[in-house]
C-alpha positions as CSV (number, residue, x, y, z in Angstrom):
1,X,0.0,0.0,0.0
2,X,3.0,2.1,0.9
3,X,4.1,2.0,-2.7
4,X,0.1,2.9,-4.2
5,X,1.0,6.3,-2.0
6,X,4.4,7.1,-3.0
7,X,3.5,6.9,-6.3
8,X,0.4,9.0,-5.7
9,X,-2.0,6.8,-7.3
10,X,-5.1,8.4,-6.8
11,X,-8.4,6.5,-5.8
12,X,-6.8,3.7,-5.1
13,X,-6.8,2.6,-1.6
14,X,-10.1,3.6,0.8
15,X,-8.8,5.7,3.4
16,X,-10.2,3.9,6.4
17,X,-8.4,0.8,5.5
18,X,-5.2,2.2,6.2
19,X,-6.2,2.8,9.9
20,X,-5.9,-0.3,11.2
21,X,-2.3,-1.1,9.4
22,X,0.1,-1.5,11.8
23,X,3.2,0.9,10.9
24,X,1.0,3.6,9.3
25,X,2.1,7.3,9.8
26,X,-0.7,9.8,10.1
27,X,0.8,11.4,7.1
28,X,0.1,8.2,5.1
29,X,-3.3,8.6,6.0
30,X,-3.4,12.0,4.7
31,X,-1.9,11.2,1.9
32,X,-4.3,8.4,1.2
33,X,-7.4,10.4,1.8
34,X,-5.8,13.4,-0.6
35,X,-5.6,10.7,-3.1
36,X,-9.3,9.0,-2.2
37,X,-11.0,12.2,-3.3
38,X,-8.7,13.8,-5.8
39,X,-10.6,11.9,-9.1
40,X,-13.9,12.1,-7.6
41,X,-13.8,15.7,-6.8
42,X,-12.4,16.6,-10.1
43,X,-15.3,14.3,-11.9
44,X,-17.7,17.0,-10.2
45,X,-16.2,20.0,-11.0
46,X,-18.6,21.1,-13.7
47,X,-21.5,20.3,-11.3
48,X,-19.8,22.4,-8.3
49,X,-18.9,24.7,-10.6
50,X,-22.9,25.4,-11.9
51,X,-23.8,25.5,-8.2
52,X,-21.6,28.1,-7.2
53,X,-22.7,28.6,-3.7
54,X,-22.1,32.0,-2.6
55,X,-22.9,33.2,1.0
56,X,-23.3,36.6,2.9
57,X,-22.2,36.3,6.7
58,X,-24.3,38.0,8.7
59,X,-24.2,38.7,12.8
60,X,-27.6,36.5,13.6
61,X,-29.3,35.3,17.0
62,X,-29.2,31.6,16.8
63,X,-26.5,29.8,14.2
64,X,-27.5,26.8,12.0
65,X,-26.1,23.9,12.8
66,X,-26.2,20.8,10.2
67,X,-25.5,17.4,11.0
68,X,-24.9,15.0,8.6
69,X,-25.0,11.1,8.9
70,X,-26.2,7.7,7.7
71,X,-26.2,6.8,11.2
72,X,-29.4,8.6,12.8
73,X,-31.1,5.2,14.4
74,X,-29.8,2.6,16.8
75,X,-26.2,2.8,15.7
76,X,-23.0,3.4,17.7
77,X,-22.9,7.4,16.6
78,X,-26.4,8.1,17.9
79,X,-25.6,6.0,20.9
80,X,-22.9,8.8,22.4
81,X,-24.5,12.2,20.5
82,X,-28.1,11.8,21.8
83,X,-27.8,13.4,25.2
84,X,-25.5,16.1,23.0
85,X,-27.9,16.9,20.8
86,X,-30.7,17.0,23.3
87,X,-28.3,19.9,25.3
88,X,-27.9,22.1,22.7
89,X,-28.4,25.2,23.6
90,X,-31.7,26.3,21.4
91,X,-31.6,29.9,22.4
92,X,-28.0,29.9,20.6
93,X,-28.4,27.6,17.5
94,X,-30.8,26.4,15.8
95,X,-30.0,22.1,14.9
96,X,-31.0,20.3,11.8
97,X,-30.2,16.6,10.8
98,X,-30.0,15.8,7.0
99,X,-30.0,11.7,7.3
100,X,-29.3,9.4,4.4
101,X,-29.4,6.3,6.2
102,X,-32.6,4.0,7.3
103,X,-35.2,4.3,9.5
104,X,-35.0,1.1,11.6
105,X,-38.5,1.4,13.5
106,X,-36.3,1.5,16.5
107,X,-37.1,3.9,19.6
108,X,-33.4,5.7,18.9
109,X,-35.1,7.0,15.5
110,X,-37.9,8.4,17.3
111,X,-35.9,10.3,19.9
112,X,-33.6,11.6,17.3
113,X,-35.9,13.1,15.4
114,X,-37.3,15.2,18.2
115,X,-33.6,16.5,19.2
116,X,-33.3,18.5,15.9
117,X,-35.4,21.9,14.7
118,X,-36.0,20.0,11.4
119,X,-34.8,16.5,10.0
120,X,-34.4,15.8,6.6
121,X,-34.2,12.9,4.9
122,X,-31.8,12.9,1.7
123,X,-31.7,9.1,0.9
124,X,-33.3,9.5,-2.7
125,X,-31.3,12.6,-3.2
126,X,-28.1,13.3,-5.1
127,X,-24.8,14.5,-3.8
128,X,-25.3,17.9,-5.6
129,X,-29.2,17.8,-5.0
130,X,-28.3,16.8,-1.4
131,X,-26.2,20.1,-1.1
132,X,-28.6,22.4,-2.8
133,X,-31.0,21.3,-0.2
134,X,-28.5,22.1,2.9
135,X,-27.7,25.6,1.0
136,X,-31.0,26.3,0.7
137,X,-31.5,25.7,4.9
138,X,-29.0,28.3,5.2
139,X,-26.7,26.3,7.5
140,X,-23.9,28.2,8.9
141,X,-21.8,25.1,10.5
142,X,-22.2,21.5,9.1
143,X,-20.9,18.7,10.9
144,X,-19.6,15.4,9.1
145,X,-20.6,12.5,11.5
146,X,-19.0,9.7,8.7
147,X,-16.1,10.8,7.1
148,X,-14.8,7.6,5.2
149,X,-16.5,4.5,6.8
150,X,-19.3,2.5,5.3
151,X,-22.4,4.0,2.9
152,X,-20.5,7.8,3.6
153,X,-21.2,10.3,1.1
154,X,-18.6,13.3,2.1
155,X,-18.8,14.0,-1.6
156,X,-22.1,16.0,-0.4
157,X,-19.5,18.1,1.5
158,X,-17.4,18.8,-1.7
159,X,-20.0,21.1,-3.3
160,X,-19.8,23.1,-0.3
161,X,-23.1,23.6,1.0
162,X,-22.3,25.6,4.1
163,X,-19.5,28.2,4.9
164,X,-17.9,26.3,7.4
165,X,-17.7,22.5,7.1
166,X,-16.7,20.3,10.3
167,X,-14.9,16.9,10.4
168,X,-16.5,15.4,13.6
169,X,-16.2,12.0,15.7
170,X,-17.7,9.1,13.0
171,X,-13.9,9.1,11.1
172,X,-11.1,9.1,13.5
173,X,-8.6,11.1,10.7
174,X,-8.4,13.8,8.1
175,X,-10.6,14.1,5.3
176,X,-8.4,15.1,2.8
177,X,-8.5,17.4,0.3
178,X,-9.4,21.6,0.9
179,X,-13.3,20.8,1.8
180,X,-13.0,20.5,5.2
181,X,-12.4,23.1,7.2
182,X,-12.3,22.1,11.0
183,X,-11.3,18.8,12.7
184,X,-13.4,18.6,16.3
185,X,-10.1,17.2,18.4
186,X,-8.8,17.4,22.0
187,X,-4.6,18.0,22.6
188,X,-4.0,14.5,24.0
189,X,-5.7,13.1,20.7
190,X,-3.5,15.1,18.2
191,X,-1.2,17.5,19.8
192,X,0.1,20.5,18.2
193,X,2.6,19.3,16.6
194,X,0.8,16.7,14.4
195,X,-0.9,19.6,12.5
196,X,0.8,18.8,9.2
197,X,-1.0,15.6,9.3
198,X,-4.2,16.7,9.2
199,X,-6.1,19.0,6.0
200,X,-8.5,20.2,8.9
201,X,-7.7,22.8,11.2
202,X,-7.8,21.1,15.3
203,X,-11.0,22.7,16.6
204,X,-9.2,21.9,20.7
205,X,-11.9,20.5,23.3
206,X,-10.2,20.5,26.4
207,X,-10.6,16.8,27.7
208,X,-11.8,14.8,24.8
209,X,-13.2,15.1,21.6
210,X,-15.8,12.0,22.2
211,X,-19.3,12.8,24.2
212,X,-21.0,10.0,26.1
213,X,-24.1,10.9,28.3
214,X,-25.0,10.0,31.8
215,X,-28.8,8.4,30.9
216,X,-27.4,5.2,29.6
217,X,-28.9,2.8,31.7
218,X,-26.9,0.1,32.8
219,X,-29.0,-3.2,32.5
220,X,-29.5,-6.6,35.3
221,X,-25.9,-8.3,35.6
222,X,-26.0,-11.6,34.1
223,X,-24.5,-14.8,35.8
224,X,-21.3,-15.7,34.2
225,X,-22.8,-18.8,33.3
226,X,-25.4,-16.9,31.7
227,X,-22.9,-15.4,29.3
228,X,-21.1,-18.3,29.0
229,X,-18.3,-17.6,31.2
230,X,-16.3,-20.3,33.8
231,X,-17.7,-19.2,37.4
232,X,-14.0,-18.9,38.2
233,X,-11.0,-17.1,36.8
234,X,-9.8,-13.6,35.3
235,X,-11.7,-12.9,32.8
236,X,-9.8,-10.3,30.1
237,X,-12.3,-9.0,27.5
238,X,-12.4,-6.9,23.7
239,X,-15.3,-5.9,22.7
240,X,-14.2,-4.4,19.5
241,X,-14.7,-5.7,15.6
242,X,-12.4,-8.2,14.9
243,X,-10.6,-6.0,12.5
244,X,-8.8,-4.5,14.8
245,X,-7.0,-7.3,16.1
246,X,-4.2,-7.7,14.7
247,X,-1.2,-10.4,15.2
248,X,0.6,-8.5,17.4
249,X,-1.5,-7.3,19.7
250,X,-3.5,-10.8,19.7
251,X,0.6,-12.3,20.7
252,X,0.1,-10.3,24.0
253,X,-3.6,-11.7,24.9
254,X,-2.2,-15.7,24.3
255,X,0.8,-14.5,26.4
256,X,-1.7,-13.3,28.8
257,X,-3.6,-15.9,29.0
258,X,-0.7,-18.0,29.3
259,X,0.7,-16.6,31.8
260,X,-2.8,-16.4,33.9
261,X,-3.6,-19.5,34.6
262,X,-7.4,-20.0,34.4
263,X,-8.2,-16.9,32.6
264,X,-10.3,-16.4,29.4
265,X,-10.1,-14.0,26.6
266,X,-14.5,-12.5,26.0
267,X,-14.9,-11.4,22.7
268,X,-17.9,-10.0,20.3
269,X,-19.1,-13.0,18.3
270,X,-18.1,-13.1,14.9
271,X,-19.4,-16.1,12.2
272,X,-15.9,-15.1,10.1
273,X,-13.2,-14.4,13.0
274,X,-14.1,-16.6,15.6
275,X,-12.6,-20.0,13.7
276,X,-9.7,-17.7,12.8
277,X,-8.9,-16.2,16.2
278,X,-9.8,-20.1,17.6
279,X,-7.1,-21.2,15.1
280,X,-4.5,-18.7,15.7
281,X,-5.0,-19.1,19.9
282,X,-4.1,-22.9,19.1
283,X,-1.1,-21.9,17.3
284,X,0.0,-19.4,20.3
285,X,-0.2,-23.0,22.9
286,X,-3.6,-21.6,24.0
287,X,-6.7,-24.2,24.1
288,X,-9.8,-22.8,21.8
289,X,-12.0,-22.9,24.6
290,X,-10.3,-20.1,26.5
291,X,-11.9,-17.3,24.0
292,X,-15.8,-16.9,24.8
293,X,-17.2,-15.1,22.4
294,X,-20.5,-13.0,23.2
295,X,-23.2,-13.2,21.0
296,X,-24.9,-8.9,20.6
297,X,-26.9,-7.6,22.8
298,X,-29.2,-4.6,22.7
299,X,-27.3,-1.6,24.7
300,X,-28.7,-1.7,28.3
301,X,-28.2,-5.4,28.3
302,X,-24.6,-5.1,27.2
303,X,-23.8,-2.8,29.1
304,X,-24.9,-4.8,32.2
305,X,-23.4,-8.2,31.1
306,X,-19.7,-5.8,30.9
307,X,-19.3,-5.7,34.5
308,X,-18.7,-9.2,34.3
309,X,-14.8,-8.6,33.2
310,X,-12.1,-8.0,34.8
311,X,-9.9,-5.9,32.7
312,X,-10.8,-4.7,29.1
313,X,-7.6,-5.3,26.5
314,X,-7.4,-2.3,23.8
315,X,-6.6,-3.3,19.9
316,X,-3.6,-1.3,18.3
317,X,-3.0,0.7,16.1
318,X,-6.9,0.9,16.1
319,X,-8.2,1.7,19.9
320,X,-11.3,1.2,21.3
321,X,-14.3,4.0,20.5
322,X,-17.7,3.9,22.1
323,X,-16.6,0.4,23.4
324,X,-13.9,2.0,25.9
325,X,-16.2,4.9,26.7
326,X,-19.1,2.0,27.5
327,X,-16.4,-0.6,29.8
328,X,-15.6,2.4,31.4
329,X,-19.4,3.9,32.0
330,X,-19.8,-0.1,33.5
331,X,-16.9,0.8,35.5
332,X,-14.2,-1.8,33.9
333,X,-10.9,-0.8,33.6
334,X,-9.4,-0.3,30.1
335,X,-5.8,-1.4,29.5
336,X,-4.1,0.7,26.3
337,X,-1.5,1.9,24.1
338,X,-1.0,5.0,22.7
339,X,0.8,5.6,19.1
340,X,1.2,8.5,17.3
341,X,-2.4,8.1,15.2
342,X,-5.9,9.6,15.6
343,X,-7.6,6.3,16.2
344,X,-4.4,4.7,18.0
345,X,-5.1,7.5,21.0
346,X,-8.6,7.1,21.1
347,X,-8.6,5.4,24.5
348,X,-5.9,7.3,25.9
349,X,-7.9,10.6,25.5
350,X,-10.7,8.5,27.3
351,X,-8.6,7.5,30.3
352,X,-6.9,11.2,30.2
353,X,-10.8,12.3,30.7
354,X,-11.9,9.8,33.2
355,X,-9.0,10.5,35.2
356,X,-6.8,7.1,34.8
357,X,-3.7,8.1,32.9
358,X,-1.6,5.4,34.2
359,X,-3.5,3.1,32.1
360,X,-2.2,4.5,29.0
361,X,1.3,2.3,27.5
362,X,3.5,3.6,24.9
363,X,4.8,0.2,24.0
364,X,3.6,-2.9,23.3
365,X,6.2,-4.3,26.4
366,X,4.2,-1.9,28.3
367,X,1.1,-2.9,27.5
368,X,2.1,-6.2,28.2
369,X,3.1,-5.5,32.0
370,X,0.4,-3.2,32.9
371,X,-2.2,-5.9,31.8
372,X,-0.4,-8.5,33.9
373,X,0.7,-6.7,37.1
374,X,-3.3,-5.7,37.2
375,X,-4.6,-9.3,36.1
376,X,-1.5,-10.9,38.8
377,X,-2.7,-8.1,41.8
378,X,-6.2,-7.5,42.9
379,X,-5.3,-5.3,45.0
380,X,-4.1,-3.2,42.6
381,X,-6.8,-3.6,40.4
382,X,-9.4,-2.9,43.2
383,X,-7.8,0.1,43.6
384,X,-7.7,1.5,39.9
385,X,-11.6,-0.2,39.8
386,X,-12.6,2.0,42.9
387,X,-10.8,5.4,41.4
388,X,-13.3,4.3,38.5
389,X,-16.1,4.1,40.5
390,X,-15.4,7.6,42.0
391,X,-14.5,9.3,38.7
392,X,-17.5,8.5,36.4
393,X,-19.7,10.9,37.9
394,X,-17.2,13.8,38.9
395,X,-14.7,14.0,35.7
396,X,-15.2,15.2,32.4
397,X,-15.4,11.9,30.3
398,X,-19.3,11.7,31.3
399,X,-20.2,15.1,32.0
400,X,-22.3,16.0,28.9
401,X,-23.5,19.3,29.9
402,X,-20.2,20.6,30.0
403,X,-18.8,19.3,27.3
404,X,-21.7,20.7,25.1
405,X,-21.3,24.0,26.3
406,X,-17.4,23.5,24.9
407,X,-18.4,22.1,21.8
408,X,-20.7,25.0,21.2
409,X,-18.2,27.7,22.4
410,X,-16.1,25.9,19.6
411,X,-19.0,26.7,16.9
412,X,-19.4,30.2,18.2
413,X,-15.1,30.9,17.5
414,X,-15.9,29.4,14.1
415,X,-18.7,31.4,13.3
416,X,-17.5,34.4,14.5
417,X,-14.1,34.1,12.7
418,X,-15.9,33.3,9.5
419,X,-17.9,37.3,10.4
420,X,-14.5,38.6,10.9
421,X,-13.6,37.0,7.4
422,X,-10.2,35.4,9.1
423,X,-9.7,32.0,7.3
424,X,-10.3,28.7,9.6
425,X,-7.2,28.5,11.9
426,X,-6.6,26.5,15.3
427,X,-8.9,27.3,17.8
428,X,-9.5,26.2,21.8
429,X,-11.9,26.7,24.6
């Protein structure tokens, strides 16, 4: 892949493939995007160029926001910006969702579409039609909840709709290209000095850039033989896609698991990866049955059944998302490593928030020995457990009131730069 990008071959390589690569530079990855869209922004030119949106800033009560998503319904997005969108301050901005993704019949959808001032679905419509329709709206800030993963359509975003254009939490990386103007970040997550890296100017929130509410209710805690688990014995757990696991980071679990006798890896159930992973644990000395794998559960019941692990094991060079925010809601300790990556400091800007730093490695050795020291000493790990217990409801990573009044102080430096006419530049609450 590294040879694709040196030779600048555009459209080549997805961009959200390269984020699970282990050895990837964030400047790969913005190379890779740059290349994703280079063809498919030039093959609308003539399109963008008939549009022409033109717009007159003007000093105004409330600003427009615009969010834009496939993902408005009981999906992983939705799960963490409910409680966000449901804060917003409505005597400041006025909130609109334009939604090209299905309506599952689910009671998510429903409470969704009462958070927003209007919401619009744009499944039937074009990109360009799409865009005419947000211009029309007169939004003043739209917000990209996708970025590259599955069914996106930045392209919308290319015939720039609004004035100012926001890259935020559904894509842990840069978009690319010049049609973006503001990445929603925090300084653990990409520090200063990563800027290069990014086409986005870092829009700074101060503890992290992910929101999780408080009204997530924790469901009954199973039995461990409910969920399938031995009644006895540490019990380390990933709830993450099995894409993320790669074969380093899966050598550490078998050592783990290795090393502490009678403990079991949990993992989500997966029809492809759980021969695979089965398989691989054999090769690694460990016996197949020692990896439980947990079928999907709606989220109150998952959340319940998580305070059944011990220790949650991050994946690298791809962390943990809403899962680490979720173990950590349920009050399990998250084990991580932080790399030099958006989505490899994911968890580490968690922990940062929740108030647990000294689960954060920068090694895979690391990694390694923090896992086992807290797996090997329960005393320890009742300890970092209790500073858990305390934390959730007194540091930032839960409180959503506060960190919607950052967000939206964030918003309010856009706009009001944009008034000023300055160009989009590095802003902070």
């Amino acid at each position: 892949m590294r040879d694709v990008i040196t030779r600048k071959e555009a459209g080549k390589i997805p961009p959200f493939h390269l984020l699970s690569m282990p050895g990837m530079e964030a400047s790969e990855q913005r190379s890779c995007a740059d290349l994703w869209m280079q063809d498919r922004i030039e093959s609308s030119r003539m399109q963008r160029s008939h549009l022409d949106f033109a717009f007159f800033p003007t000093a105004k009560a409330k600003i427009r926001l615009g969010y834009l998503s496939c993902d408005f319904h009981d999906h992983a997005t939705s799960l963490l910006l409910v409680e966000l969108f449901e804060f917003h301050d409505r005597g400041r901005f006025e909130v609109f969702a334009y939604s090209y993704g299905p309506d599952d019949g689910k009671n998510m959808r429903g409470r969704l579409k009462k958070c927003f001032d209007r919401f619009t679905d744009i499944q039937e419509l074009s990109d360009a039609e799409a865009a005419q329709t947000i211009h029309e709206d007169r939004i003043d800030i739209l917000v990209d909840l996708k970025g590259y993963t599955s069914n996106t359509r930045t392209m919308i975003l290319t015939f720039r709709p609004a004035p100012i254009q926001v890259n935020y939490l559904g894509y842990p990386g840069t978009l690319g290209g010049d049609f973006c103007d503001y990445i929603i970040t925090d300084p653990f997550l990409t520090p200063p000095g990563s800027a290069a890296d990014y086409s986005e100017e870092f829009a700074y929130l101060p503890d992290t850039y992910q929101p999780h509410g408080r009204r997530c209710p924790i469901g009954a805690r199973p039995t461990r033989s409910d969920a399938g688990l031995a009644e006895k014995g540490f019990v380390f757990c990933c709830f993450n896609q099995a894409y993320k696991i790669t074969p380093e980071v899966f050598d550490v679990w078998c050592k783990l698991l290795f090393n502490i006798p009678g403990s079991v890896l949990w993992l989500l159930k997966s029809s492809r990866a759980e021969g695979n992973l089965r398989n691989e644990a054999c090769k690694r000395g460990i016996a197949p049955d020692r990896l439980v794998f947990a079928e999907e559960k709606p989220q109150s019941e998952h959340l319940g059944r998580l305070a059944l692990a011990d220790l949650v094991l991050d994946t690298f060079p791809y962390n943990a998302h809403t899962t680490a925010s979720d173990a950590l809601w349920a009050g399990v300790p998250v084990v991580t490593r932080a790399g030099a990556t958006f989505p490899s400091r994911v968890a580490g800007s968690l922990l940062q928030a929740v108030g647990l730093p000294e689960l954060i490695a920068t090694d895979i050795e690391g990694y390694y020995d923090l896992a086992f020291d807290l797996a090997f000493s329960p005393e320890r790990l009742s300890q970092i457990k209790a500073k858990l217990d305390t934390n959730r409801l007194t540091t930032a990573l839960f409180d959503i009131g506060t960190y919607t009044k950052n967000i939206e102080k964030l918003y309010e430096t856009m706009w009001q730069r944009h008034l000023n006419g300055l160009p989009p530049s590095i802003i902070q609450t």
